[in-house]
C-alpha positions as CSV (number, residue, x, y, z in Angstrom):
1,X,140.4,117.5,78.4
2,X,141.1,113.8,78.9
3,X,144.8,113.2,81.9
4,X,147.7,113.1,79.8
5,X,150.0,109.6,80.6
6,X,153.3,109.7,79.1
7,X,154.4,106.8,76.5
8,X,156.4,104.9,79.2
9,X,153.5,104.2,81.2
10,X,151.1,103.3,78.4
11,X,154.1,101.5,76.8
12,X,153.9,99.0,80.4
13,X,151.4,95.8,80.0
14,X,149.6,94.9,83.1
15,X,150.8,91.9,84.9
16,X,149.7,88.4,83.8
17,X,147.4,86.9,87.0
18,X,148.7,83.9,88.2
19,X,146.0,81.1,89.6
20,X,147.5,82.4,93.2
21,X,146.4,85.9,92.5
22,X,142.7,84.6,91.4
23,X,142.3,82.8,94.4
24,X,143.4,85.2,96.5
25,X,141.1,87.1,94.6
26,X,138.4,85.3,95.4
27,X,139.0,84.8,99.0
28,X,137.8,88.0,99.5
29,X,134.6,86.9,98.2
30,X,134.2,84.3,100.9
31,X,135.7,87.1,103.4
32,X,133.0,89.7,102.7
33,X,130.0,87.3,102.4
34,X,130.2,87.1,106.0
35,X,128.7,90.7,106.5
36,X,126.2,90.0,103.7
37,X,125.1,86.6,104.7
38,X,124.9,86.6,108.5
39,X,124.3,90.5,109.0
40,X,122.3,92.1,106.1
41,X,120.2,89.0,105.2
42,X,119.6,87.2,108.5
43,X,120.5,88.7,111.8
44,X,120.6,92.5,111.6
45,X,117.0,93.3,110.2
46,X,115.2,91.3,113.1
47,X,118.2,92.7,115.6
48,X,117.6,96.6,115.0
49,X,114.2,96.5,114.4
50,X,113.2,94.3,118.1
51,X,116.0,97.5,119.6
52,X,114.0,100.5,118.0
53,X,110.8,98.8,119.3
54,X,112.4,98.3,122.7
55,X,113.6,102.7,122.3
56,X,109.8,102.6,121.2
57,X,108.2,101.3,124.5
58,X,107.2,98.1,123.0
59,X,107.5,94.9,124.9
60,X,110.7,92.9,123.5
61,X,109.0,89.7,121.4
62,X,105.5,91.5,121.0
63,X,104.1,90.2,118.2
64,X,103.2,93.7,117.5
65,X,104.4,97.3,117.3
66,X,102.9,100.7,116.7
67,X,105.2,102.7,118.4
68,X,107.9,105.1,117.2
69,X,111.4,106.0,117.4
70,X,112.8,110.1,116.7
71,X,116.3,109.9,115.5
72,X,117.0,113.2,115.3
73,X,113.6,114.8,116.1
74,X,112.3,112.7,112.8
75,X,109.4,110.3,113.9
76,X,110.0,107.1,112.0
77,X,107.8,104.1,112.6
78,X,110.4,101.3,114.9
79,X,108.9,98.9,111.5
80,X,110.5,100.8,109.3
81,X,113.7,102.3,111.0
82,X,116.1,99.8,109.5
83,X,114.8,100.1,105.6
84,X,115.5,103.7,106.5
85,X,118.5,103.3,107.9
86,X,119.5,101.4,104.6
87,X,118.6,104.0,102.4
88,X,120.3,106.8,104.3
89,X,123.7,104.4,104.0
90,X,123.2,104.5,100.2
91,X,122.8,108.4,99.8
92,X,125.8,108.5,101.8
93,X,127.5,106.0,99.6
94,X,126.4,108.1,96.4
95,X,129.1,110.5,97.7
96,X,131.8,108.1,98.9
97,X,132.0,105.5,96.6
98,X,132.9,107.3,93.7
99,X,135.7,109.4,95.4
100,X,136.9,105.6,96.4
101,X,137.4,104.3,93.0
102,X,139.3,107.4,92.0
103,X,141.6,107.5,94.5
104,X,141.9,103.6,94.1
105,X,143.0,104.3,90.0
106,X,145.6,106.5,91.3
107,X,147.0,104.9,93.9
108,X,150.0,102.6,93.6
109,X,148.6,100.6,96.3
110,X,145.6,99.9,96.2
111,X,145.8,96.6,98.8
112,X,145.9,99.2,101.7
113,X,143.0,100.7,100.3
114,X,141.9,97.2,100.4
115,X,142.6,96.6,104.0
116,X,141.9,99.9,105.5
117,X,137.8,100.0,104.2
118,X,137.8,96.2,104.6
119,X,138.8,96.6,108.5
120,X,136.9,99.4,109.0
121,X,133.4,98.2,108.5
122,X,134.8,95.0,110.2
123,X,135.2,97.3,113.1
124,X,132.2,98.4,113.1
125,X,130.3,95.0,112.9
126,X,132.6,94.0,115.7
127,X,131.3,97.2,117.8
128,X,127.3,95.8,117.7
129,X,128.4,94.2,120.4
130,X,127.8,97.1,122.5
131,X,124.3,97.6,120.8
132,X,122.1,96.7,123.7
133,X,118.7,97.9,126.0
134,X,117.4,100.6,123.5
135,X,120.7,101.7,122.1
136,X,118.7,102.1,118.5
137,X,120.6,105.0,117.2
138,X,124.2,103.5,118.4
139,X,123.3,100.2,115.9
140,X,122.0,102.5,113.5
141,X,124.9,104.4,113.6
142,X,127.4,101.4,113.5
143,X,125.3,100.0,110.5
144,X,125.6,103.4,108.3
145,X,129.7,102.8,108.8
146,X,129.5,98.9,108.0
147,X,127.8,99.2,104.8
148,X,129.5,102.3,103.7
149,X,132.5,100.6,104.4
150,X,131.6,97.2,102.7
151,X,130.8,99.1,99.9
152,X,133.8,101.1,99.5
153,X,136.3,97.9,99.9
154,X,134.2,96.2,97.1
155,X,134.8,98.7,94.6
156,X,138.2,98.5,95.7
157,X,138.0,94.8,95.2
158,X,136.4,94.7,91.9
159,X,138.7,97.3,90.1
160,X,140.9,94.5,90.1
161,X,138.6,92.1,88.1
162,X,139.8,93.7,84.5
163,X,143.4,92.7,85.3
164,X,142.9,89.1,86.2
165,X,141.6,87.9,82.7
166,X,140.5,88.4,79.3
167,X,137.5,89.6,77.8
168,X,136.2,85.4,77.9
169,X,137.4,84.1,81.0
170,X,135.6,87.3,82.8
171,X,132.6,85.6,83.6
172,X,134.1,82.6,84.8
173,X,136.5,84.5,87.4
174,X,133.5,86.2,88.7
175,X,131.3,83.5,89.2
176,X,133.6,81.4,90.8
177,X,134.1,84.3,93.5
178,X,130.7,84.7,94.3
179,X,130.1,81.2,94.3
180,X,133.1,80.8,96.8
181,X,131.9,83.4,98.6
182,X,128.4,81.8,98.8
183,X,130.1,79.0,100.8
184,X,132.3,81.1,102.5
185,X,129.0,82.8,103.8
186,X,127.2,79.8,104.2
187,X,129.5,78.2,106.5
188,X,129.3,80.8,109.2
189,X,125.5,80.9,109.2
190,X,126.0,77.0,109.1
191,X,127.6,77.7,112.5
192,X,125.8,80.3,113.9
193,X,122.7,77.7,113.1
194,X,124.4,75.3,115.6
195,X,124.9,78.2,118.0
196,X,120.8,79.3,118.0
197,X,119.4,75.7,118.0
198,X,122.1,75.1,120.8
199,X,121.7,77.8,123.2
200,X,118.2,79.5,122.6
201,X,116.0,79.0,125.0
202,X,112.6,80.3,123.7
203,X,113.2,83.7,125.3
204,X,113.4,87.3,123.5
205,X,116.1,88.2,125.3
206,X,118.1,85.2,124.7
207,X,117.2,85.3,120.8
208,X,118.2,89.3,120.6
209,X,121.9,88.3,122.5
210,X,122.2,85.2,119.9
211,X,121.6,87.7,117.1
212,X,123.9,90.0,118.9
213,X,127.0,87.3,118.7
214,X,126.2,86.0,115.6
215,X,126.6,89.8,113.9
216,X,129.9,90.0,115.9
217,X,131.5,86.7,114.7
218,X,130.6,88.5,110.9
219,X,132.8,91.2,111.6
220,X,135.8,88.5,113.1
221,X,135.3,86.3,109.8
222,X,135.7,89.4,107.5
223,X,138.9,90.7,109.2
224,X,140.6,87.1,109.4
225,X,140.4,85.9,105.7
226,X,140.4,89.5,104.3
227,X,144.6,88.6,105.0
228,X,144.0,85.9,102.3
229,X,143.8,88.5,99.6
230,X,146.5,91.3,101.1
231,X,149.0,88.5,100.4
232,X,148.3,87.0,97.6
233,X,146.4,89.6,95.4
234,X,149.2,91.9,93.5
235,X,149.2,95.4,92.3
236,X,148.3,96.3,89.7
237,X,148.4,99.8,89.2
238,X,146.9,102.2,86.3
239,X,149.1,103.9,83.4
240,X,148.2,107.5,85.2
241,X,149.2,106.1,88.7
242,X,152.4,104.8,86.8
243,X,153.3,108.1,85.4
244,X,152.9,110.2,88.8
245,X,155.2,107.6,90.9
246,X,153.9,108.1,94.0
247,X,154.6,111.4,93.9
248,X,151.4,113.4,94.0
249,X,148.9,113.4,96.5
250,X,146.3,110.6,96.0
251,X,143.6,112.2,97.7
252,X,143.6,115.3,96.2
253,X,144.3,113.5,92.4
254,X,141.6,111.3,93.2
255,X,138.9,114.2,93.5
256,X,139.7,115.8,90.3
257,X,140.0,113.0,88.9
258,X,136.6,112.3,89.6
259,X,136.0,115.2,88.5
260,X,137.1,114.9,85.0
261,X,135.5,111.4,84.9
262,X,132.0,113.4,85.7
263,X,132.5,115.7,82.4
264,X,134.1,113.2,80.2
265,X,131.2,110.3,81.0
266,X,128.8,111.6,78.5
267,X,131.4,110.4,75.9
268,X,130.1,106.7,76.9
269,X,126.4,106.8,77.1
270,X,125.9,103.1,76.3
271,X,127.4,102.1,79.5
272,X,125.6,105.1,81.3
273,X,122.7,102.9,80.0
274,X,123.5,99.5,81.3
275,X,124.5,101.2,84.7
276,X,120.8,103.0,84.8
277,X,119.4,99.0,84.0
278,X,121.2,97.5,86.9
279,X,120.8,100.1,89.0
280,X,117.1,99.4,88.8
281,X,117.1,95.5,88.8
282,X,119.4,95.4,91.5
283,X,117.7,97.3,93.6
284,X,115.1,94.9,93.5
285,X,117.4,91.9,94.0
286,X,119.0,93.5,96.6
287,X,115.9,94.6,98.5
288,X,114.8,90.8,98.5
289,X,118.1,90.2,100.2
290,X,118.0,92.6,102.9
291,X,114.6,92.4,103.7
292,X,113.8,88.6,103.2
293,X,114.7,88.0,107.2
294,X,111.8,91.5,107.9
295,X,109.6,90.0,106.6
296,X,109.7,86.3,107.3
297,X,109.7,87.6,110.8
298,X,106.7,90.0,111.0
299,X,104.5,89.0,108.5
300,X,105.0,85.4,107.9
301,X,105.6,85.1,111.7
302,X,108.2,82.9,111.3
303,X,111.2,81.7,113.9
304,X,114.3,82.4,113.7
305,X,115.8,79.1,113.2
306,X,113.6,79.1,109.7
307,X,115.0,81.6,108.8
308,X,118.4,80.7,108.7
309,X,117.7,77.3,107.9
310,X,116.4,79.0,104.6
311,X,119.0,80.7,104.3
312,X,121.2,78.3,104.7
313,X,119.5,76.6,101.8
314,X,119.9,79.6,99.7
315,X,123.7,80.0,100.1
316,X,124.8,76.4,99.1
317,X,122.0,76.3,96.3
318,X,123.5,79.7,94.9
319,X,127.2,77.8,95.1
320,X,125.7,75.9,91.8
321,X,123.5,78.3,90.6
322,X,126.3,80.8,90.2
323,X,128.5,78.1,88.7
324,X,125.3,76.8,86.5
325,X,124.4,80.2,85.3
326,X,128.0,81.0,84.6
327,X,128.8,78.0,82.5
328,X,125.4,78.5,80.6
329,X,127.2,82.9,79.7
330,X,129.8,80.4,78.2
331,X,126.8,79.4,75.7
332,X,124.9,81.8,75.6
333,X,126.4,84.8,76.5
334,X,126.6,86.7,80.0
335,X,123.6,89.6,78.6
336,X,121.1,86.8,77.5
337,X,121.6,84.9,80.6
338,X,121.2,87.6,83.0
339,X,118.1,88.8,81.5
340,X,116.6,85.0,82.0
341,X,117.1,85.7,85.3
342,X,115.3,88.9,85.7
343,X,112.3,86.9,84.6
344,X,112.7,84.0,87.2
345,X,113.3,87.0,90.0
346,X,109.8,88.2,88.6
347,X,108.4,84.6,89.2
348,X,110.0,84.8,92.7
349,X,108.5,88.1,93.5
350,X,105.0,86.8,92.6
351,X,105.7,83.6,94.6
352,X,106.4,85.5,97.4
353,X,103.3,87.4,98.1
354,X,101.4,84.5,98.1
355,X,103.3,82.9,100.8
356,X,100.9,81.6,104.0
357,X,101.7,82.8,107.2
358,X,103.2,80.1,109.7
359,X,104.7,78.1,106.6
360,X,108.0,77.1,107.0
361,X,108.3,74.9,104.2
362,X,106.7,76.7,101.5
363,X,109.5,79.4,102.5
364,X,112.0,77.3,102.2
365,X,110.7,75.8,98.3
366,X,110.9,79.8,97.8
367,X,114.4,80.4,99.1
368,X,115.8,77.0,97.1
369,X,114.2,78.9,93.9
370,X,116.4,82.4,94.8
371,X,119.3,80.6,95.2
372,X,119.1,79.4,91.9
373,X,119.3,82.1,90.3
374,X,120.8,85.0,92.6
375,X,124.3,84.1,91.9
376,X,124.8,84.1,88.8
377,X,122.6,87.6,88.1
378,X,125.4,89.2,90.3
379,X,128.3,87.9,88.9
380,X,127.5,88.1,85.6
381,X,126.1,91.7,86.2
382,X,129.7,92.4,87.6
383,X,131.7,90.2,84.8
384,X,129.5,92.0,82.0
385,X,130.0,95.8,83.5
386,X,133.7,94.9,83.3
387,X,133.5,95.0,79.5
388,X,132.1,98.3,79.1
389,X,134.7,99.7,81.0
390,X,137.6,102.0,79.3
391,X,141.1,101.3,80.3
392,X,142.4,102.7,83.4
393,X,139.1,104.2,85.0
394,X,138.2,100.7,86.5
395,X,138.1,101.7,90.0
396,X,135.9,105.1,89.3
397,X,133.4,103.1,87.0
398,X,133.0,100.2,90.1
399,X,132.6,103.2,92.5
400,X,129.3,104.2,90.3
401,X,128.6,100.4,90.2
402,X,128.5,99.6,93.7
403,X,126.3,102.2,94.8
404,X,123.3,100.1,93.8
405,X,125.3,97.0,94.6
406,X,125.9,94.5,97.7
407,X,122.6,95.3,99.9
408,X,123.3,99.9,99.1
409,X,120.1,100.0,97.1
410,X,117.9,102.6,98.2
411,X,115.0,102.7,96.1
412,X,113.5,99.4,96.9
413,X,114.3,99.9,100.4
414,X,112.8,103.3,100.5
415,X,110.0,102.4,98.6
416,X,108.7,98.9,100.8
417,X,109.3,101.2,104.1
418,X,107.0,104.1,103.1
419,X,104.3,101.4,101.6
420,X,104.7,99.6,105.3
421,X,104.2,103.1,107.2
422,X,101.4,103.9,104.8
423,X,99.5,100.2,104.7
424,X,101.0,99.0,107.9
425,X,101.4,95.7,105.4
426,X,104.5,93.5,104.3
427,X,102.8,92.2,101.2
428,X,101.5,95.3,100.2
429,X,105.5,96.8,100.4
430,X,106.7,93.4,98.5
431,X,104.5,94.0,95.6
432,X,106.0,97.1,95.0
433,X,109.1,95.8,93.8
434,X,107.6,94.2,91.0
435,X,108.2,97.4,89.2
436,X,111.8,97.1,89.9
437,X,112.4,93.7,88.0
438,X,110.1,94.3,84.9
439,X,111.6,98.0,84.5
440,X,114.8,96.7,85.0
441,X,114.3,94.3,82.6
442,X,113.4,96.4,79.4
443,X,115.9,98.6,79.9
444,X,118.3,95.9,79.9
445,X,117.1,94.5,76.6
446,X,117.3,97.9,74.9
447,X,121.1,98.2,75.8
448,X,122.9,96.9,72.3
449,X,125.6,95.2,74.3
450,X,128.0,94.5,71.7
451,X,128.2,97.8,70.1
452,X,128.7,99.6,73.8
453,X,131.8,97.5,74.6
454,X,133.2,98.4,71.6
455,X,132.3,101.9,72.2
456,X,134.2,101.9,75.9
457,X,137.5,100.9,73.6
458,X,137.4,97.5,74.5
459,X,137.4,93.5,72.9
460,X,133.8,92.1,73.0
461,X,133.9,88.4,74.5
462,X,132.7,85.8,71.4
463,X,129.0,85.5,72.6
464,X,127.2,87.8,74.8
């Protein structure tokens, strides 16, 4: 049986945003797109995996690396010990995230929510510091509690989305945080470029302490400007967090509430739909992210300093392409536009595998093309999922969102480490994420978009 509010609290409109609040809003964007820029895309892939080789008995900066690590007594090639470690974050996350978005619905407060996941996989980033000889299972370990963590303060940070605008200006608020957070992002890996072209001197050892640093100063950016948002963001609390006043235990709510979400969610299987659609496109997108730096390592044998030069590249080009994108959801609608870009991801997939070896350039032509387009697939996938939303359950519904989202898949990363420990080949593992985009794809154009917004209870936005 669906929570009873009183009238009082249904009676009480939410707060009008203010252009303060959005931008507070935002900041957070730039905030977290530290961790994903710097850490998940660049540094951390190379970082553990040259570790677990080291705990593997393989000489640091060997081109090559056959040996194995046993975390746990499980024998795991060192290749494919951090798209395992990946996947094991996300099965954790299957668990937390939820719990996360329905304590945050019944909280009155959900800033320190905010603030306490936000500084805890801070924390953790920070703590790589300490990851160093063959200390594979203490990064692994301080990875798992990053990326819960980063997921957990996103859903946090997204349940706050349906408050700060209407069922049209949606799409622009979220593309304007991404895209601030793709320069927030790029302008630390702009300054860890300085730091690796200034101080590396050709040595493994000096390349594995630069990564080292450059994952700490991650975790320092994300603490700093995650105080943007604790003071200027507002509360904006549900009708059923209203009616219990603070009174009840929030943890304890929070877990039957879940609960009760779990049983009532068969009454909206339209949006069950779209979730099942972006889970499996965006764990294709996402395993591109995580995995671009893996394999422009060891099987494009590539330098560092490519790397993030590319990725450089990507982060300011996806500024505009998530503004571009965004502005063309004004025209044509935020469902239609997405679905565009699961064909140019396609394109980019394809592109990919053909890529020579010892190429920099060619890599970088690649990485201007997934800048173009990554943006705005995530923020309108965000923007659009905020419409088929019903009233009140925002933070639960972004708990089931996130677990596919911000570098948690697990599929796509499960599925390129198995083909690499069967194949021993980074192509091979690449092409199998094909499957991810085109599936994703039809199931995205079979979801009648219109007529599940209106199913959640909710206004549909003039074009979709």
């Amino acid at each position: 049986m669906a929570e009873t509010v009183t009238p009082a609290a249904q009676d009480i409109p939410p707060p009008r945003s203010t252009r303060r609040e959005r931008t507070g809003w935002y900041f957070y964007d730039w905030a977290n797109s530290a961790f994903q820029t710097t850490v998940i895309t660049v540094f951390l892939g190379p970082f553990l995996t040259s570790v677990a080789e080291v705990a593997a008995g393989c000489e640091l900066g060997a081109d090559e690396c056959a040996g194995y690590v046993y975390p746990l007594g499980v024998k795991v090639a060192a290749g494919s010990y951090y798209p395992y470690l990946i996947s094991l974050s996300v099965l954790l996350t299957v668990f937390v995230l939820p719990v996360i978005g329905a304590i945050a619905d019944r909280s009155l407060h959900k800033k320190r929510l905010l603030a306490a996941t936000a500084y805890t996989g801070a924390a953790a980033t920070v703590g790589m510091l300490f990851v160093t000889g063959d200390r594979y299972l203490l990064g692994g370990g301080l990875f798992v509690v990053a990326n819960i963590s980063f997921g957990a303060a996103i859903v946090v940070y997204n349940s706050f989305l349906p408050q700060l605008g209407g069922p049209d200006e949606r799409d622009a608020i979220s593309s304007r945080g991404w895209a601030l957070g793709y320069l927030g992002g790029g302008l630390l890996l702009a300054l860890n470029l300085v730091a690796v072209q200034s101080f590396d001197n050709g040595t493994a050892e000096r390349t594995l302490d630069l990564a080292r640093w450059s994952i700490v100063s991650a975790g320092l950016w994300w603490a700093a400007f995650t105080l943007v948002p604790l003071r200027w963001l507002r509360e904006h609390p549900t009708a059923a967090a209203l009616a219990a006043g603070g009174r009840s235990n929030v943890l304890t709510d929070g877990f039957r509430q879940l609960g009760r979400t779990l049983r009532e969610i068969k009454a909206y299987p339209l949006t069950l739909f779209f979730l099942l659609a972006f889970l499996v496109y965006n764990d294709g997108i996402q395993t591109v992210i995580t995995l671009a730096s893996q394999y422009g390592t060891e099987e494009l044998r590539l330098g560092q300093s490519t790397l993030i030069v590319t990725i450089l590249l990507v982060q300011f080009l996806a500024f505009g392409g998530a503004l571009g994108l965004g502005a063309l959801a004004g025209r044509i609608g935020a469902w239609k536009t997405v679905l565009l870009s699961l064909v140019l991801w396609t394109a980019v997939i394809i592109a990919a595998f053909r890529l020579p070896a010892e190429a920099p350039l060619p890599f970088m032509v690649l990485g201007a093309a997934i800048g173009l387009v990554l943006g705005g697939s995530q923020a309108l996938s965000r923007s659009l999922f905020s419409q088929l939303i019903p009233a009140g359950k925002e933070g639960e519904y972004y708990g089931f969102y996130e677990i596919s989202d911000k570098g948690t898949s697990w599929l796509g990363p499960l599925a390129f480490g198995l083909v690499f420990q069967l194949t021993n080949s980074y192509r091979v593992g690449l092409v199998s994420l094909l499957i991810f985009f085109v599936v994703g794809f039809l199931l995205l154009l079979a979801v009648p978009i219109r007529r599940a917004i209106v199913a959640a209870g909710n206004t549909p936005p003039r074009v979709l």
